[in-house]
C-alpha positions as CSV (number, residue, x, y, z in Angstrom):
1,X,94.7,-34.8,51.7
2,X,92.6,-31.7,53.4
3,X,89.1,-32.2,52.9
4,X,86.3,-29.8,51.7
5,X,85.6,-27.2,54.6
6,X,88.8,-28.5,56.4
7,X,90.1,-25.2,57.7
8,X,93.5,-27.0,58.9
9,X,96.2,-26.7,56.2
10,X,93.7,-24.6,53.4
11,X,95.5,-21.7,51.8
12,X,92.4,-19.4,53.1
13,X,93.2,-20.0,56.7
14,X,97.2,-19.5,56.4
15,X,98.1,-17.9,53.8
16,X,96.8,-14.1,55.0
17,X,97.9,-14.6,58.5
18,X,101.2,-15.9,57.5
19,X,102.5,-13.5,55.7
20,X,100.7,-10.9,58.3
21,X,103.4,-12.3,60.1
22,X,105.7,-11.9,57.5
23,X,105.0,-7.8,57.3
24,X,104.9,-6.8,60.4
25,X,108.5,-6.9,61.3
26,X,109.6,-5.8,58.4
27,X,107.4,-3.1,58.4
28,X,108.1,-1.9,62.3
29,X,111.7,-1.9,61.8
30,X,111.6,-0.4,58.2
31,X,109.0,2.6,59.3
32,X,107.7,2.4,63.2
33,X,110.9,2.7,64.7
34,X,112.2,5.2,62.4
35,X,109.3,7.1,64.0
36,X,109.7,6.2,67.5
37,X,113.7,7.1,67.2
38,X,112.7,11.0,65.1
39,X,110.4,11.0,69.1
40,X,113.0,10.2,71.1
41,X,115.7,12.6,69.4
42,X,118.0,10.9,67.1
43,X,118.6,12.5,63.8
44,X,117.5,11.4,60.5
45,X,120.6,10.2,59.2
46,X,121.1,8.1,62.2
47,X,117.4,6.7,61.8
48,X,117.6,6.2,58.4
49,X,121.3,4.4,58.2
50,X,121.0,2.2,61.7
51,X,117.7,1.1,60.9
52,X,118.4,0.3,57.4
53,X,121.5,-1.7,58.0
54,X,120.0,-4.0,60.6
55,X,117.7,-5.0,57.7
56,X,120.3,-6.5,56.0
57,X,119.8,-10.2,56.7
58,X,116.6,-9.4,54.4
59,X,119.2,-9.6,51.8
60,X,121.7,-11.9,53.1
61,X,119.0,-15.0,54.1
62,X,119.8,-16.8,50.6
63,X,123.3,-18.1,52.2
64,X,121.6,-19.5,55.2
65,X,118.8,-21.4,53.2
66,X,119.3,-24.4,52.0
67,X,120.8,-25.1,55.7
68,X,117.0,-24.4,57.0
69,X,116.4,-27.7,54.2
70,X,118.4,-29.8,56.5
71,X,116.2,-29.6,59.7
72,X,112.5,-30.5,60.5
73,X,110.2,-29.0,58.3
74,X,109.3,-25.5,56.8
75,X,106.0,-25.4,59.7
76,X,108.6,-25.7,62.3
77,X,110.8,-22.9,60.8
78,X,107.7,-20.2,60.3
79,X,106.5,-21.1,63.7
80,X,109.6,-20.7,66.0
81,X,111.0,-17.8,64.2
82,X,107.8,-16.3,65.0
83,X,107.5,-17.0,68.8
84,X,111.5,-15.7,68.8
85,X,110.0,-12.2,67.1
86,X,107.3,-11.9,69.8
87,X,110.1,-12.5,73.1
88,X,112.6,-10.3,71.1
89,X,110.0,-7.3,70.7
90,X,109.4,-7.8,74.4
91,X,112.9,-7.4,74.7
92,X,112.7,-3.9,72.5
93,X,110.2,-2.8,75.1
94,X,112.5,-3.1,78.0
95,X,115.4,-1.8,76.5
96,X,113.6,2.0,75.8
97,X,114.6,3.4,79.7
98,X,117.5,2.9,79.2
99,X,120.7,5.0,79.1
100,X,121.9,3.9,75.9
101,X,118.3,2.4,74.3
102,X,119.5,3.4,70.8
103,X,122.6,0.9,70.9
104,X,120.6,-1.8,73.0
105,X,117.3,-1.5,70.9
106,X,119.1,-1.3,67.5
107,X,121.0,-5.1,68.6
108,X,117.8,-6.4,69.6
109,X,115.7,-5.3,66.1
110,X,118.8,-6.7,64.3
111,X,117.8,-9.9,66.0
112,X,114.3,-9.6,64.8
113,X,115.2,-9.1,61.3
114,X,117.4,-12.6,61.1
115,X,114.2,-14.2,62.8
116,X,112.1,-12.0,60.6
117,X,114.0,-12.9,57.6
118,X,114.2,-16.7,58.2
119,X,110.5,-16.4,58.7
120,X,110.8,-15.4,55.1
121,X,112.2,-17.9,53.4
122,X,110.1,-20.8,55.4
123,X,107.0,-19.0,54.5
124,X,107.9,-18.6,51.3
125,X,109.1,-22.0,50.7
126,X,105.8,-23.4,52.5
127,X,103.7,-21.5,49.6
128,X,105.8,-22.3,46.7
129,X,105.5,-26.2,47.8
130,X,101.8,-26.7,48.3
131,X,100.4,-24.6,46.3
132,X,100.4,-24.8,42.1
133,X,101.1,-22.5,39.8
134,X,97.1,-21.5,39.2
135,X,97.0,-21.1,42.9
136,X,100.1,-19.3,43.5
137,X,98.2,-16.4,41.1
138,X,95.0,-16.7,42.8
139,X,96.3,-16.3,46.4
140,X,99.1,-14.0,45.1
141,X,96.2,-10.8,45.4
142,X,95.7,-12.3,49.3
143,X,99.6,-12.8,50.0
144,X,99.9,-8.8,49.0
145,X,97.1,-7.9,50.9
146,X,97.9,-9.6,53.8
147,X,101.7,-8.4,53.8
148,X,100.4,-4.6,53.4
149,X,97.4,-5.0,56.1
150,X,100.3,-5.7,58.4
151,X,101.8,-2.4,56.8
152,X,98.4,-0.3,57.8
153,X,98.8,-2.3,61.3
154,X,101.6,-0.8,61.8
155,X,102.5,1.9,60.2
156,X,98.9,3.3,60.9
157,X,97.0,2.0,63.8
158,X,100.4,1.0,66.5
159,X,101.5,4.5,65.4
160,X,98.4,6.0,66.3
161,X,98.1,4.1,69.5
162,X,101.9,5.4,70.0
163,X,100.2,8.8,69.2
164,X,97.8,9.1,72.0
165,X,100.0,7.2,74.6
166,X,102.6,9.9,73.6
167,X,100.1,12.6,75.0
168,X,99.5,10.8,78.7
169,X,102.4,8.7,79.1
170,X,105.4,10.4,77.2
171,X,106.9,9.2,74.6
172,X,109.3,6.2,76.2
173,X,106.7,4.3,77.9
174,X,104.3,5.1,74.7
175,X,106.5,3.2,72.6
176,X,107.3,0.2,75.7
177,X,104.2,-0.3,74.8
178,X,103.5,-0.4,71.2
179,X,106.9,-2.8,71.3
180,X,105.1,-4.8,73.6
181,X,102.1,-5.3,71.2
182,X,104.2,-5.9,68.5
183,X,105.9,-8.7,70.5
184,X,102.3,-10.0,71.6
185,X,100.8,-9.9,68.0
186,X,103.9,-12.1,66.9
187,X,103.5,-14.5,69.7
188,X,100.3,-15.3,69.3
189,X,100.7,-15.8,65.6
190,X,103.1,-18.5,66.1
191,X,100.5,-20.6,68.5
192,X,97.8,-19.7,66.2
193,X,99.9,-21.4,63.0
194,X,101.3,-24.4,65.4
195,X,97.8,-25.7,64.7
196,X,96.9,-24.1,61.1
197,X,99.3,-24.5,58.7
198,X,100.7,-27.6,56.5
199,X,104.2,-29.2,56.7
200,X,105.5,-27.8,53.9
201,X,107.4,-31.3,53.0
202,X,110.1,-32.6,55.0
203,X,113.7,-32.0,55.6
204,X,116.1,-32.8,52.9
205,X,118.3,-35.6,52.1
206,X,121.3,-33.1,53.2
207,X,122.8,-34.5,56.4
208,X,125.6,-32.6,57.3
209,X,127.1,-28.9,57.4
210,X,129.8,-29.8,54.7
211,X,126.6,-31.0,52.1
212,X,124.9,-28.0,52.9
213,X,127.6,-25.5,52.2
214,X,127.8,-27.9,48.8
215,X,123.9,-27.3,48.2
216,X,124.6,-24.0,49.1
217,X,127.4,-23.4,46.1
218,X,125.6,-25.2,43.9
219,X,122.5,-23.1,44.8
220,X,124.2,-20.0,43.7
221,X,125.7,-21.4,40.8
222,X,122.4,-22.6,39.5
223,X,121.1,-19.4,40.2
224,X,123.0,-17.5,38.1
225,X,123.1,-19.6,35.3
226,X,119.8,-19.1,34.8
227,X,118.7,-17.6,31.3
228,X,118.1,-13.9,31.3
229,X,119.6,-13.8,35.2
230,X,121.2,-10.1,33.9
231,X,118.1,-9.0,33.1
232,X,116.6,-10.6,36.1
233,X,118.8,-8.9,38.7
234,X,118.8,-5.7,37.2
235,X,114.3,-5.8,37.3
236,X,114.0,-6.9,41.3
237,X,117.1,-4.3,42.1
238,X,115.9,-1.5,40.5
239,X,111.6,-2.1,40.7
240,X,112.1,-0.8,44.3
241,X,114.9,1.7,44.2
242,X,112.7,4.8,44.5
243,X,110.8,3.1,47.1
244,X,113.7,2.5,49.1
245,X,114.5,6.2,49.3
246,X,110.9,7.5,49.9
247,X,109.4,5.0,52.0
248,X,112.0,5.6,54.5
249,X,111.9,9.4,54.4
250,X,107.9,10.5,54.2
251,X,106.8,9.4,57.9
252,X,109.9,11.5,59.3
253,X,108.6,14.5,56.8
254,X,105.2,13.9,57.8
255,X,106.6,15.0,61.5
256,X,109.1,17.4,60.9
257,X,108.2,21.0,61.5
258,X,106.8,23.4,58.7
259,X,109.6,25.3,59.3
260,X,112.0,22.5,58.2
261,X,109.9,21.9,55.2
262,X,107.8,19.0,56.8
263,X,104.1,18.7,57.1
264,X,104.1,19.0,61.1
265,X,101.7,16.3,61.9
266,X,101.2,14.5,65.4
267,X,101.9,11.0,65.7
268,X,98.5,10.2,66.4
269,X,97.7,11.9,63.2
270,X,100.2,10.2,61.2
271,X,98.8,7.3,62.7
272,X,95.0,8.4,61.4
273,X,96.7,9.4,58.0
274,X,97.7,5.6,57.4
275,X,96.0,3.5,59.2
276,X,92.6,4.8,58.2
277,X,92.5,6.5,54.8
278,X,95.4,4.2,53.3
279,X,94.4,1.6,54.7
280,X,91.4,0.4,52.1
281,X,93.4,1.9,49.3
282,X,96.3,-0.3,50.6
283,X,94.0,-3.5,50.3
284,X,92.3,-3.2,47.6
285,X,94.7,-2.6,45.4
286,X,96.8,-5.4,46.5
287,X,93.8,-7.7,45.7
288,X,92.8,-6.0,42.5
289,X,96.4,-6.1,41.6
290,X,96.0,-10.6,42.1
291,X,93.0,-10.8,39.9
292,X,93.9,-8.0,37.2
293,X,97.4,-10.5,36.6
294,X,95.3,-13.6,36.8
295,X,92.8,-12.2,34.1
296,X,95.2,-11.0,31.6
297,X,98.9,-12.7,32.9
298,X,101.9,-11.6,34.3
299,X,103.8,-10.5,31.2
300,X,101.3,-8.4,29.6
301,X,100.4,-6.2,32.9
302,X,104.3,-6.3,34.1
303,X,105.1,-2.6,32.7
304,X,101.3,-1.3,34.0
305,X,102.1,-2.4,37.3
306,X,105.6,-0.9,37.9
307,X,103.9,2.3,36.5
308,X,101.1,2.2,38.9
309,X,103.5,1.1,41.6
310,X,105.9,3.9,40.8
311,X,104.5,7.4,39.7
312,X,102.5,7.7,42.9
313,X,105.5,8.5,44.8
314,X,105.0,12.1,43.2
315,X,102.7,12.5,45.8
316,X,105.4,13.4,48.0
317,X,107.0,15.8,45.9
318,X,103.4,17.7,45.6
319,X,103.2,17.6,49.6
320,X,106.7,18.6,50.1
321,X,105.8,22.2,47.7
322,X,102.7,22.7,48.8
323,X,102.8,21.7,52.9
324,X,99.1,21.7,53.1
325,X,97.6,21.7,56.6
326,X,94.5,20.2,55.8
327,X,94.4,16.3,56.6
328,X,91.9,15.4,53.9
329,X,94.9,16.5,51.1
330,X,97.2,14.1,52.7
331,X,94.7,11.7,53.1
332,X,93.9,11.7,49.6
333,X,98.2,11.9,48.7
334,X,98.6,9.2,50.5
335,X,95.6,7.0,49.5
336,X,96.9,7.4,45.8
337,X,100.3,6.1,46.8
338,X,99.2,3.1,49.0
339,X,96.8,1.7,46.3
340,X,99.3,2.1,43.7
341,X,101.6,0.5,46.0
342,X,99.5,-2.6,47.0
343,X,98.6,-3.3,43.0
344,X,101.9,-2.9,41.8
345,X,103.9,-4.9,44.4
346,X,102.5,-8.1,43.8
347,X,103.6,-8.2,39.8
348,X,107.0,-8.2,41.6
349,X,106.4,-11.4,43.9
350,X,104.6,-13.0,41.1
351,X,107.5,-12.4,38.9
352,X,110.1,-13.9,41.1
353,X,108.0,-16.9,41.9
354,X,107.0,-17.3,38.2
355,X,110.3,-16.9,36.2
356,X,113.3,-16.6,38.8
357,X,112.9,-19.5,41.5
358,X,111.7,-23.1,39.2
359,X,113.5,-25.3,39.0
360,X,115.6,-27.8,41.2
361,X,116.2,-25.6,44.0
362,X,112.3,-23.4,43.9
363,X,112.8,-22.6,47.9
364,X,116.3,-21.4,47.7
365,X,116.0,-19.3,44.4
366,X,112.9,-17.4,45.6
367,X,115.1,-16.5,48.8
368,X,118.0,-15.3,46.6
369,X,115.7,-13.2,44.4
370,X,114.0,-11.6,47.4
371,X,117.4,-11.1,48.9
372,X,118.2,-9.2,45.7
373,X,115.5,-7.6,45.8
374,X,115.9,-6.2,49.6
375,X,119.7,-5.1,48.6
376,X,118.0,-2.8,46.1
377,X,115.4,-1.3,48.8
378,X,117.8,-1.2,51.5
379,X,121.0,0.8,50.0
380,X,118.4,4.2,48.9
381,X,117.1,3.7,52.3
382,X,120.6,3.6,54.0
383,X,121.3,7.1,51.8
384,X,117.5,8.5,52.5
385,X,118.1,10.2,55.5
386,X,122.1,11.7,54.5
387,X,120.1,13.1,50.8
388,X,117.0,14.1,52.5
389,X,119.1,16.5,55.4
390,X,121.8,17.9,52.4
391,X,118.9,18.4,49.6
392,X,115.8,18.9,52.0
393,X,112.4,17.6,51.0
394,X,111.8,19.4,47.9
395,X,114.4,18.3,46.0
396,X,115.0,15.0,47.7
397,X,111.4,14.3,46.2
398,X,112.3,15.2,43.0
399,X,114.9,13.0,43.2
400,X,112.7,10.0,44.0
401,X,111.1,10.0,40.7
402,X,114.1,10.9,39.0
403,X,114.7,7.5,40.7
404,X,111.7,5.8,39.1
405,X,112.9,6.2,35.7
406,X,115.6,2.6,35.5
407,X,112.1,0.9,37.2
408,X,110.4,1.6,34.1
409,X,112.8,1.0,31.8
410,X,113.5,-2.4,32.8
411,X,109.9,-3.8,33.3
412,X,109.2,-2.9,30.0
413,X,112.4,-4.5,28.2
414,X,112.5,-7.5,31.0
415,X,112.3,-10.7,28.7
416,X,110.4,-13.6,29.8
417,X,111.8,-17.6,30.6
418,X,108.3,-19.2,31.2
419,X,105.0,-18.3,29.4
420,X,101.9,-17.5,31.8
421,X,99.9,-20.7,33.0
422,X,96.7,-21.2,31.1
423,X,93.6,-19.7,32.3
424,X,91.7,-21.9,32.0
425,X,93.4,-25.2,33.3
426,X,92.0,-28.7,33.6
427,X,91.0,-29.2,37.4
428,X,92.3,-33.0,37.2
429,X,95.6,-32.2,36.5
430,X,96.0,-29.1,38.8
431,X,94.1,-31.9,41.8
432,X,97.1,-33.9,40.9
433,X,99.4,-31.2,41.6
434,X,98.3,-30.1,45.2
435,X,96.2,-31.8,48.2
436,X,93.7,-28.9,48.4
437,X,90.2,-28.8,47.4
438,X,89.1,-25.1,46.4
């Protein structure tokens, strides 16, 4: 039982830095290397198809999950995977001089994203275990937050770091460092949780490799004989499909020349543009996004949300026709985008938690679902950079809200399995669910 002003296992003092740790990798192989490769020469379908594929154990962790049930506990999962992250990024960092660092870098970030993506399905299995339902919506807003914070981290500040090393160093040892930060960001993460967060329950009854292959069919089976499954695979697959293809593309056209039909901007200011003016918008929304589904519930906000998480991606397309040069415009583009991104996302973690992952196997169903759900932002991002070079950035824009539309559609007919919790629930019962004094 933790104690009133406890910090040691409270949701406040894990649950943002955990999933900090979650984001980051994610985010600096999904968007910081695809920059760091467009420095260092390679083309944009190389970028966008290399560093999409290594993602791919984002959607394959669900067959290596209930194995994780066998051993030690979910601390000792989230913990290690992250001090592997932090030596492998180190790793990243030496292979850049080298005479084939595309080949050697690309293995080691596919290393980090199995680390990165077993991180995920500990973390996630640590939050769905010790926290209720109630708090699973309050700390939902914090989770997103969190997860995009390591977004702005990254995608904004490293970047801009990389930016103005870029200017004194050159570009290689620029980014030997920025992997190097990464690497000590991670590490230190991992120390800082060996003390901060809770167990997250013990390992399983399953003993050997044959059971878990058994829990593992059985896993799947249950999965998909859940009610409304269709209609479940179809919402996390297709909430992120125009993400998948813009996300991937708008750093590399925020670089590319005018003449090319990109905006033309530094690093360093690509840095500013995200780190600093998206980065409130980023937040804020994430946390307005928590308390505006715990105030009104999940299934009457669902369609706002993907709306609010979707139509900002015209931004782009208004960028891409107009190229303006002045840096307050794209600010203000890109502050729309990243607030409607930070609100929005979390009605799509809520979901899965909420009405994909109860029942018997919670830990494993969650990682299934988000495994989905990466399969439908990784295969636009695969095809990003091939679409965005044939149709250039105009069109390719266009495209991307073209590819909003089947978002829409389904969050508004999605039915629902389970009815939101009660707002107002008796604090007896819910201190009978969890350890954790608010």
């Amino acid at each position: 039982m933790i104690k009133k002003g406890n910090r040691e296992g409270h949701p406040a003092f894990w649950v943002p830095s955990v999933y900090f740790a979650m984001g980051l990798p994610f985010i600096a192989i999904a968007q910081a290397s695809a920059l760091m490769y467009k420095n260092m020469g390679i083309s944009d379908t190389q970028i966008a198809l290399w560093t999409s594929l290594i993602m791919l154990p984002w959607t394959l962790k669900p067959l290596w999950s209930p194995v994780l049930e066998m051993f030690k506990t979910k601390k000792h999962f989230v913990v290690a995977t992250q001090l592997v992250t932090g030596i492998t990024f180190a790793l990243v960092a030496l292979s850049l001089p080298l005479n084939h660092f595309f080949s050697y870098s690309i293995a080691l970030l596919g290393v980090i994203a199995f680390s990165g993506s077993t991180h995920d399905i500990a973390t996630d299995g640590l939050y769905l275990s010790v926290l209720s339902p109630k708090l699973q919506a309050k700390y939902i807003g914090w989770q997103g937050a969190a997860y995009n914070v390591a977004k702005i981290v990254s995608a904004g500040g490293v970047v801009y770091l990389a930016g103005v090393l870029e200017e004194s160093l050159g570009v290689k040892y620029a980014w030997m460092i920025v992997m190097g930060i990464y690497g000590g960001v991670m590490f230190m993460l991992g120390l800082y949780h060996i003390k901060m967060l809770p167990s997250g329950g013990e390992a399983t009854e399953v003993k050997s490799f044959s059971e878990g292959v058994e829990t593992l069919v059985d896993v799947i089976k249950t999965f998909f004989q859940k009610k409304f499954i269709g209609w479940y695979i179809m919402f996390i697959v297709l909430f992120r499909f125009a993400e998948g293809f813009a996300i991937k593309i708008a750093p590399l056209f925020f670089k590319a020349a005018n003449t090319e039909g990109g905006l033309d901007l530094p690093t360093k200011e690509i840095g500013l543009v995200y780190g600093t003016f998206g980065a409130a918008a980023f937040v804020l929304g994430s946390l307005l996004g928590g308390y505006f589904i715990s105030s009104k519930g999940l299934k009457r906000t669902l369609f706002k949300l993907a709306l609010v998480f979707n139509i900002p991606f015209g931004v782009y397309l208004f960028l891409a026709f107009y190229q303006p040069e002045n840096i307050y415009i794209i600010s203000g583009a890109v502050i729309v985008e990243y607030f409607g991104y930070g609100f929005g996302f979390v009605g799509l973690m809520l979901f899965m938690m909420q009405q994909i992952a109860p029942g018997k196997y919670k830990t494993a169903h969650y990682a299934f679902a988000s495994g989905i759900m990466n399969l439908g932002f990784m295969i636009p991002s695969m095809l990003s950079g091939y679409l965005s070079d044939l149709l250039g950035y105009k069109v390719f824009f266009i495209w991307v809200l073209v590819a909003t539309v089947p978002a829409l559609l389904v969050a508004y007919f999605v039915p629902f399995t389970y009815e939101d919790p009660e707002k107002n629930q008796n604090d007896v019962k819910r201190n009978k669910e969890i350890d954790y004094v608010e």
